[in-house]
C-alpha positions as CSV (number, residue, x, y, z in Angstrom):
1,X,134.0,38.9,-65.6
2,X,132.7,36.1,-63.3
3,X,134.7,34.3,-60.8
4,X,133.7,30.7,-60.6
5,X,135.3,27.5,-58.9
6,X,135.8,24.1,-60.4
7,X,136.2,20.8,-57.9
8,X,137.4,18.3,-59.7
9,X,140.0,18.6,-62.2
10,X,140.4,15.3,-63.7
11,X,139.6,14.8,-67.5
12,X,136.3,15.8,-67.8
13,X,136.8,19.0,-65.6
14,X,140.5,20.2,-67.1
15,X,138.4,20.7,-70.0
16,X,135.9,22.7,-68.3
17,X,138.1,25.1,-66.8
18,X,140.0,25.4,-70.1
19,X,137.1,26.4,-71.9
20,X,136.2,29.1,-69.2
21,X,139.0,30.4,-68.9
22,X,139.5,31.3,-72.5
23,X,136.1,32.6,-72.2
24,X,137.6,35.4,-69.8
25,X,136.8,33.6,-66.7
26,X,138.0,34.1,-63.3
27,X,138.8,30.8,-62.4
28,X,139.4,28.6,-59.2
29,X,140.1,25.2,-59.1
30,X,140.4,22.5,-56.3
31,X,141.6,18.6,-56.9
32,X,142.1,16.0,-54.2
33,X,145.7,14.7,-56.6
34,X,146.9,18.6,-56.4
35,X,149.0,17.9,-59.7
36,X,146.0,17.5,-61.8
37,X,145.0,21.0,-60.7
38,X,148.1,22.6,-60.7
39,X,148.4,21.8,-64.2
40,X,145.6,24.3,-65.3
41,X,147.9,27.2,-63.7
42,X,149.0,27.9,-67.1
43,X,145.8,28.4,-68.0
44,X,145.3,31.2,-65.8
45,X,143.5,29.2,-63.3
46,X,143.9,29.9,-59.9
47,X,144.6,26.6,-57.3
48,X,143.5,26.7,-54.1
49,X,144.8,24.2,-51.2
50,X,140.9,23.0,-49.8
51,X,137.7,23.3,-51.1
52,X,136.8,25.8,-49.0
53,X,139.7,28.2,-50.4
54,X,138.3,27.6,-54.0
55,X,134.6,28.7,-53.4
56,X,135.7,31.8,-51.2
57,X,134.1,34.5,-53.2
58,X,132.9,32.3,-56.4
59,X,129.3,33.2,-57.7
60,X,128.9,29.2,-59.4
61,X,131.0,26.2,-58.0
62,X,130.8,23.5,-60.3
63,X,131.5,19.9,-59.4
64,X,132.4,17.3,-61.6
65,X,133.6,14.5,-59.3
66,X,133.6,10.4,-59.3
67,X,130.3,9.8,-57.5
68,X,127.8,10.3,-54.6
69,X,130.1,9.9,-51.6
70,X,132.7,12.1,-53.1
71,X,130.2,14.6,-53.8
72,X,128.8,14.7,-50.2
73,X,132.4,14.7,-48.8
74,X,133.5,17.7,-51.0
75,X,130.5,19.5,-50.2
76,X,131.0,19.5,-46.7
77,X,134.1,20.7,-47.1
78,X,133.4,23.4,-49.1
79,X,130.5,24.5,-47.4
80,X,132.6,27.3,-44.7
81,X,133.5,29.2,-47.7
82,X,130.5,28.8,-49.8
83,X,128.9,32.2,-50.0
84,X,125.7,32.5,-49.8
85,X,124.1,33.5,-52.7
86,X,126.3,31.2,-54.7
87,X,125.0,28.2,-56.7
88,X,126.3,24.7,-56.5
89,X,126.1,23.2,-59.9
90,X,126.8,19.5,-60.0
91,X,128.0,17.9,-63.2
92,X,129.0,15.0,-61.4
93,X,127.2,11.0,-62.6
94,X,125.6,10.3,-59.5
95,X,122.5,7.7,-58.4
96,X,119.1,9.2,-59.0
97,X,117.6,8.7,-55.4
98,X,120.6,10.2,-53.4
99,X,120.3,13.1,-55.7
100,X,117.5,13.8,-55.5
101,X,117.9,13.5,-51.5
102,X,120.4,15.4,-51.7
103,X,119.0,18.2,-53.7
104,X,116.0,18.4,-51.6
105,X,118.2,18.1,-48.4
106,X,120.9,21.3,-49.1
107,X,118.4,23.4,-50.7
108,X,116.2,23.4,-47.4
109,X,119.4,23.6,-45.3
110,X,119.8,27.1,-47.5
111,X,122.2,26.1,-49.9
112,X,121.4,26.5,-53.6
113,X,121.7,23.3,-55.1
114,X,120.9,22.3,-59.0
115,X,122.4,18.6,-60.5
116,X,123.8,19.3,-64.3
117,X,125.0,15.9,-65.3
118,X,126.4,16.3,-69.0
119,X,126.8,13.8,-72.1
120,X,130.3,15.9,-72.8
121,X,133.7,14.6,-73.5
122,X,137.1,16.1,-72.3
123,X,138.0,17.8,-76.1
124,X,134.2,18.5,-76.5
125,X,134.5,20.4,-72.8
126,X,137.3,22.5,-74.2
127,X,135.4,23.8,-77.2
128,X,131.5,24.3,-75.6
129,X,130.0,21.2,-77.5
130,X,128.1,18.1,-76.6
131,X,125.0,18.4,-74.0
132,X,123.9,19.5,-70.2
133,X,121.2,18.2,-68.5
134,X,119.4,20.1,-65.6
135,X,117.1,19.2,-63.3
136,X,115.6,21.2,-60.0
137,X,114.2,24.3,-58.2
138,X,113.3,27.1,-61.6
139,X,114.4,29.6,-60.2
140,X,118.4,28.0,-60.1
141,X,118.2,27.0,-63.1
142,X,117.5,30.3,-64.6
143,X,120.0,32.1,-62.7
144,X,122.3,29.7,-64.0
145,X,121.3,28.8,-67.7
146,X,122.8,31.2,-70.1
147,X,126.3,30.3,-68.2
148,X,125.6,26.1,-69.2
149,X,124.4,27.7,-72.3
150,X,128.0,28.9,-73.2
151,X,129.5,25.5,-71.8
152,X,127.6,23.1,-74.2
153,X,126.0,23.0,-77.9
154,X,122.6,22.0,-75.9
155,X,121.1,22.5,-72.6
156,X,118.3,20.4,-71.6
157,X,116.2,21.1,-68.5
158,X,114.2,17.9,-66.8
159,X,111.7,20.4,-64.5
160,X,111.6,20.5,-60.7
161,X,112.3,16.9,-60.0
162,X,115.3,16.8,-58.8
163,X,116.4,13.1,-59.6
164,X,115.4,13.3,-63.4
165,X,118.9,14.5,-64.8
166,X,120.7,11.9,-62.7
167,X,118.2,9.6,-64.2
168,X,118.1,10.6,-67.6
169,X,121.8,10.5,-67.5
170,X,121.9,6.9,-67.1
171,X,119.7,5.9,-69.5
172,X,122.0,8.0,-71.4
173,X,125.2,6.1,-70.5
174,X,123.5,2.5,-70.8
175,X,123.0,3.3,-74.6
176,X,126.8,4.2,-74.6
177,X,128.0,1.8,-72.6
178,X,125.5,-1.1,-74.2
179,X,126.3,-0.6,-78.0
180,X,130.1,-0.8,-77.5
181,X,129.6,-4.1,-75.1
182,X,127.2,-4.6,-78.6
183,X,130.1,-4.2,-80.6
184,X,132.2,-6.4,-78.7
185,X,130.4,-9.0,-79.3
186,X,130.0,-8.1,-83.1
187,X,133.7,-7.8,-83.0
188,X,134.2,-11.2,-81.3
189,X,131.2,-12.7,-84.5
190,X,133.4,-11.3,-87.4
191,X,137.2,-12.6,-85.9
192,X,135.2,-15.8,-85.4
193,X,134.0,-15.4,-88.8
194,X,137.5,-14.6,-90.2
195,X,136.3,-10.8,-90.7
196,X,138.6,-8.1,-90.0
197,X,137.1,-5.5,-87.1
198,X,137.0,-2.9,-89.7
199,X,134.9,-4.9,-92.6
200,X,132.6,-5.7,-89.9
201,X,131.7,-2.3,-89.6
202,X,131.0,-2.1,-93.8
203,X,127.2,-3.5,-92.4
204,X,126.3,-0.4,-91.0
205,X,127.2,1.6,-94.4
206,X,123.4,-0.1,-95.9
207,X,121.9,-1.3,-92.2
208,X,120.9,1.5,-89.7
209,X,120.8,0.5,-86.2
210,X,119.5,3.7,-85.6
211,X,116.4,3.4,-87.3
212,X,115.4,0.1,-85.8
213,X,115.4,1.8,-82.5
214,X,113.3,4.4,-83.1
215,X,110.6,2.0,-84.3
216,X,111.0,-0.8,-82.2
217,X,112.0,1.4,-79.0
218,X,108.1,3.1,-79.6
219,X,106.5,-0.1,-79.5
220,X,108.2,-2.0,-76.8
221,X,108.0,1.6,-74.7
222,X,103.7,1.0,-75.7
223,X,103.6,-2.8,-74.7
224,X,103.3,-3.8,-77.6
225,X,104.7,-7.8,-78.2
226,X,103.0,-8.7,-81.7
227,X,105.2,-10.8,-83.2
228,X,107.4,-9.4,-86.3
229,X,110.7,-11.3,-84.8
230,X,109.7,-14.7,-82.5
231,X,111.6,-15.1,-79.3
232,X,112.4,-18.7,-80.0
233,X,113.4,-17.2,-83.5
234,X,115.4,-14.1,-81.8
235,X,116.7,-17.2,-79.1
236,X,117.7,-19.2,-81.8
237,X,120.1,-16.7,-83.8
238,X,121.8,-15.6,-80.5
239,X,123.3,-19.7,-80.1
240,X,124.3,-19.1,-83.7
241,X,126.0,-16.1,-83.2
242,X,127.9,-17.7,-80.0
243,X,128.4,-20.2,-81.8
244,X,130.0,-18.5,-84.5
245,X,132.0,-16.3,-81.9
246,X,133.9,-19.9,-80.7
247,X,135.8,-19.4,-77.4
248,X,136.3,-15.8,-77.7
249,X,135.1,-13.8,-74.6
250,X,131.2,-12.2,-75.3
251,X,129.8,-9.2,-73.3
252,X,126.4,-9.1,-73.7
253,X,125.4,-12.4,-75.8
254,X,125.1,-14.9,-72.8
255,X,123.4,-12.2,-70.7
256,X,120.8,-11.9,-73.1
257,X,120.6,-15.6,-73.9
258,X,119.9,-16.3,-70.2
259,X,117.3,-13.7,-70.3
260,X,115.7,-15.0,-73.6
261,X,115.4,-18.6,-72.1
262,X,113.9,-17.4,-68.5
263,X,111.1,-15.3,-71.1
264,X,110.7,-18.4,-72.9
265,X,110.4,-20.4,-70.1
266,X,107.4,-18.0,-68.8
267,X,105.0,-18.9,-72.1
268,X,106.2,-16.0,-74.6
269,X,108.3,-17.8,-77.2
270,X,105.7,-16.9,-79.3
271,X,105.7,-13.2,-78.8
272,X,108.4,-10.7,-80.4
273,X,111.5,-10.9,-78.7
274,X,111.2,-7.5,-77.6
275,X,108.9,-9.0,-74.9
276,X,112.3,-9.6,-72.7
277,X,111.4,-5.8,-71.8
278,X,108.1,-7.1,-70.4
279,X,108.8,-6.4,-66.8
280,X,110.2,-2.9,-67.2
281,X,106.7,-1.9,-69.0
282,X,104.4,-3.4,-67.1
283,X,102.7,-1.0,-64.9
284,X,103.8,1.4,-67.0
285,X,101.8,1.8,-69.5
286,X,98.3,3.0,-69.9
């Protein structure tokens, strides 16, 4: 049986400490709103007042917390009943520099540090699916992989930098966050358009989204701005579509617009509109 300690028990980490505990666990937990955490009790958790109390005697502390300055401020709370030979496995979003500052910082100071960010919802905690990420020093991450292994469907591990989970993370969450600000705007195109939310979405039962990415995702990452879809072409259809859209409110459309016109502005109206990505590849690529 292993005794482990989760700080944070909001959604994300309930679900954590559900799962482990049904896997035999023995389980601490720590939450700054001491409700949340009292609430795994009937779990067979165990609450503990600081976070120092939770880690006393845990071989894994996980953290799954809001961001950066939470995580520093929890880990130096922690750190007078940290044992030594325990691992601090972080699950928490956090920016990629100060992670990897971070990282770099505690593991010289002597405490073993290894960043786990995870694409992993609450019900998808609670029954071991969805994905971990890893990134740091080997040797952490294989004393600690078979135990992520049993948390998620998937573990994937980024190597010895420490910042590329963080990183990768993001990238992650910028295609979530991106396509539903993407179908916002659809949304906002169909009621403008008279088109119920849900016949909107009929579109994607004969066009992929999906397989446009792949393609044009390999040649944008390459440089490559041969025209298949103009700029002032691209330009053109996004005034239709706000257009179309009226006075409702748009996420992404003027964004993009704005971005489109500065390109255009440059000399590349010409080129696919995939050159807006221009900047981000240059320098890049070989």
């Amino acid at each position: 049986m292993t005794t482990i300690a989760f700080l944070g028990t909001g959604l994300l980490g309930s679900g954590f400490v559900e799962a482990a505990c049904q896997r035999g666990d023995t389980v601490t937990v720590w939450n700054r709103t001491s409700d949340k955490a009292r609430a795994l009790a009937s779990f067979g958790a165990i609450v503990a007042d600081t976070p120092a109390d939770a880690v006393r005697g845990a071989s894994r502390v996980h953290l799954v917390l809001k961001d950066d300055a939470v995580v520093e401020d929890v880990i130096g709370q922690l750190r007078a009943g940290l044992s030594s030979d325990a691992i601090i496995v972080d699950h928490t979003t956090t920016q990629p520099a100060l992670t990897a500052e971070r990282a770099t910082r505690l593991n010289a100071e002597g405490v073993r540090y290894l960043h786990c960010p995870v694409f992993i919802g609450p019900a998808a905690a609670r029954q071991s699916q969805g994905i971990i990420l890893a990134a740091g020093p080997t040797a952490l991450y294989d004393a600690v992989k078979d135990a992520l292994g049993r948390m998620a469907a998937r573990v994937e591990y980024f190597g010895e930098r420490n910042d590329l989970a963080a990183a990768y993370k993001l990238m992650g969450n910028a295609f979530i966050i991106g396509m539903g600000a993407l179908l916002s705007d659809v949304y906002s195109i169909a009621k403008g358009s008279d088109i119920a939310p849900t016949d909107a979405l009929k579109l994607l039962e004969f066009f992929n989204p999906g397989n446009i990415l792949q393609g044009r995702g390999r040649t944008m990452a390459a440089g490559k701005f041969d025209a298949s879809f103009e700029l002032t072409m691209a330009r053109k259809d996004i005034r239709l579509m706000m257009e179309a859209a009226g006075d409702l409110p748009l996420a992404v459309l003027p964004s993009l617009a704005a971005r489109m016109d500065a390109v255009i502005a440059e000399g590349f109206g010409a080129s696919d509109f995939a050159v807006i990505a221009k900047d981000a590849i240059q320098g890049t690529v070989a």
